[in-house]
C-alpha positions as CSV (number, residue, x, y, z in Angstrom):
1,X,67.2,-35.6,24.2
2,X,68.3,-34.6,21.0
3,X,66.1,-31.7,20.8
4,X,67.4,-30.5,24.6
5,X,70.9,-30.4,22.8
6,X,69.9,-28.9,20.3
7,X,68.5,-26.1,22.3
8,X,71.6,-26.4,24.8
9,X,73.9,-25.2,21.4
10,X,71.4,-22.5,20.4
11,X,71.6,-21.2,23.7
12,X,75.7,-21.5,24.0
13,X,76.1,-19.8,20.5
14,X,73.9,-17.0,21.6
15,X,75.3,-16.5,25.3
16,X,78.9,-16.8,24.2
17,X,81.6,-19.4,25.8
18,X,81.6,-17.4,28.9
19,X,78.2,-16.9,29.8
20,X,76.8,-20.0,28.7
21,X,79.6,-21.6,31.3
22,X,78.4,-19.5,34.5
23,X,74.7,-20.2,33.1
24,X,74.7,-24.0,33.3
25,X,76.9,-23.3,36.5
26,X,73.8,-21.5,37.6
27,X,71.6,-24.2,36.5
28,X,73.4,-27.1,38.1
29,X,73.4,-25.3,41.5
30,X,70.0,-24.6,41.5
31,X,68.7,-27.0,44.0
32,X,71.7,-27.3,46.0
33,X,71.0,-23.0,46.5
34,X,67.7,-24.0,47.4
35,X,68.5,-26.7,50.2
36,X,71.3,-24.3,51.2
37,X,68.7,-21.2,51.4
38,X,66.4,-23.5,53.5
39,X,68.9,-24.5,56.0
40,X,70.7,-21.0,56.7
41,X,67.0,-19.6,56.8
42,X,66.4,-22.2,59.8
43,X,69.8,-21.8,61.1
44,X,72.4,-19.6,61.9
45,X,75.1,-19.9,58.9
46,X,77.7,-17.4,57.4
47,X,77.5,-16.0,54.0
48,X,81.1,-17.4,54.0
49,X,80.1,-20.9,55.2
50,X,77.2,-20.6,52.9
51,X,79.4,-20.0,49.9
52,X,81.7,-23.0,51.0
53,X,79.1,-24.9,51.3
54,X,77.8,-24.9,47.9
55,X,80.8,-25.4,46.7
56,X,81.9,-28.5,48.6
57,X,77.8,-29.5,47.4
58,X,78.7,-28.6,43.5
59,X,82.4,-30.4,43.8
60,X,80.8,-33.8,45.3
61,X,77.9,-33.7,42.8
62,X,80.2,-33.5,40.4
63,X,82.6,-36.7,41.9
64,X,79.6,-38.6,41.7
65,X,78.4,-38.0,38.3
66,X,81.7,-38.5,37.1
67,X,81.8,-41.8,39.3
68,X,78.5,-43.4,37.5
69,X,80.3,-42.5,34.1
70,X,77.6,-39.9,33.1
71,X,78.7,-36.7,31.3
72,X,79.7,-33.9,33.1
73,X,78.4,-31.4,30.6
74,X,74.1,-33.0,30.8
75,X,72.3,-31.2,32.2
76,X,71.1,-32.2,35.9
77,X,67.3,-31.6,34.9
78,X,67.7,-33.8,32.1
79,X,69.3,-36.7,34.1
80,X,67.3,-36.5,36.4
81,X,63.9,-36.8,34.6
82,X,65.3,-39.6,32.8
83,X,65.7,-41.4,35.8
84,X,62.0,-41.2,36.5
85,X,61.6,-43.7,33.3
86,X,61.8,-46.5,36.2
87,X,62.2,-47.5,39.3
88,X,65.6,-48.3,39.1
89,X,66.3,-45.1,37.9
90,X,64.7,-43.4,41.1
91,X,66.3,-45.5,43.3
92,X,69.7,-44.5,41.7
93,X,68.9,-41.1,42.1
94,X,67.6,-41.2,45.5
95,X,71.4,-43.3,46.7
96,X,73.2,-40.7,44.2
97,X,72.0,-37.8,46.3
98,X,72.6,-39.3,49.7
99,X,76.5,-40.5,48.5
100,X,77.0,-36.8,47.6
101,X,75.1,-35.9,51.5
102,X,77.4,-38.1,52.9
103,X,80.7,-36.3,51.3
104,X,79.3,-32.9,51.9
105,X,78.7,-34.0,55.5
106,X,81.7,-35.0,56.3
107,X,83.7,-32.4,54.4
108,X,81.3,-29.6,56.3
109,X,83.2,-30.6,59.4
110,X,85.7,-28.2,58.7
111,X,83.3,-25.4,57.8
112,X,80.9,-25.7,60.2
113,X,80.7,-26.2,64.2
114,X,79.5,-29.4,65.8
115,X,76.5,-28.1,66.7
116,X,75.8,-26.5,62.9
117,X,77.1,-29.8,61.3
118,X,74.8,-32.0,63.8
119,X,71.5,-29.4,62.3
120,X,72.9,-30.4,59.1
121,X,72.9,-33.9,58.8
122,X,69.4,-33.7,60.3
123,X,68.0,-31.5,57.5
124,X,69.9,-33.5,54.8
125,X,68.1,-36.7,56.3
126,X,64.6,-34.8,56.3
127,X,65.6,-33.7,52.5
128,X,66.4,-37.2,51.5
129,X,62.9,-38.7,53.3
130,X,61.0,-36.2,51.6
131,X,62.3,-36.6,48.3
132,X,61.1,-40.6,48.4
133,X,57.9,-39.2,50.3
134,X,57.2,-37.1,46.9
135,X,58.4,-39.5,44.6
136,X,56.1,-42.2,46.1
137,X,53.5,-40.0,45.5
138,X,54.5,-39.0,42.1
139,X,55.0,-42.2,40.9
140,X,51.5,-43.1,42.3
141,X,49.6,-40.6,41.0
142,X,51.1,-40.6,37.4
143,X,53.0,-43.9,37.0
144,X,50.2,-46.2,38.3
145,X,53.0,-48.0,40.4
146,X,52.1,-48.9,44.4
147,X,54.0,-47.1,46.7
148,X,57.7,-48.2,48.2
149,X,56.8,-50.2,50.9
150,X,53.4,-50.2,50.5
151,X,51.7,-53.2,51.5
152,X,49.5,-55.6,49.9
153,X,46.2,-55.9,49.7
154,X,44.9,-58.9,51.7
155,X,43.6,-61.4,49.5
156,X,46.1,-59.3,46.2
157,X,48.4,-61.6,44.1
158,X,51.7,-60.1,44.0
């Protein structure tokens, strides 16, 4: 960690105040961009909407980071891969992200139309299932933990 902040001041001094601010902007964003790319490729969504949405997305990510007392300056990368360090962690990420899908669901209302909004919450629910689909299968192939939900072996000791 030290040695991310370290790097996150080398890169601020040689950026500059300004740049440094829209590059960790940039950063943050990054995979809320990428869910919103996915769902406007699949669906018929404004550049406008678009735009609103990501920033309803990057003002309730925001609310809930601020709301489990973490930094707002970390980096999101960085929180999250120290989440992976257990279980608990995961599943705090997993309810973090579906909290902010929640708010940005219900503040899309006034962005999008019902049948937009409906296609929405759909894909958010398909994003959320995959992402504890993949880290199930992360955590089995690196971690040595079983599965969520996984049962037990007949005859296994728990």
């Amino acid at each position: 960690i030290a040695e991310h902040e370290n790097q996150e001041q080398q890169l601020k001094a040689f950026l500059g105040e300004e740049r440094y601010a829209k590059f960790t902007d940039y950063s943050e964003t990054a995979g809320d961009r990428m869910m919103l790319n996915q769902f406007t490729t699949m669906n018929s969504v404004s550049e406008v909407q678009t735009r609103q949405l990501l920033e309803v997305a990057k003002e309730e990510r925001r609310r809930a980071i601020a709301e489990a007392g973490e930094p707002p300056n970390g980096s999101r990368q960085a929180r999250e891969f120290l989440a992976w360090e257990s279980e608990d962690g995961l599943n705090r990420l997993v309810q973090r992200q579906e909290l902010v899908n929640a708010r940005v669901l219900e503040r899309a209302k006034a962005i999008l139309s019902p049948e937009q909004i409906e296609a929405f919450g759909r894909f958010q629910a398909n994003q959320i299932e995959m992402q504890r689909v993949n880290m199930n299968v992360t955590r089995t192939l690196f971690g040595g933990n079983k599965p969520q939900g996984a049962a037990s072996s007949p005859g296994a000791t728990p």
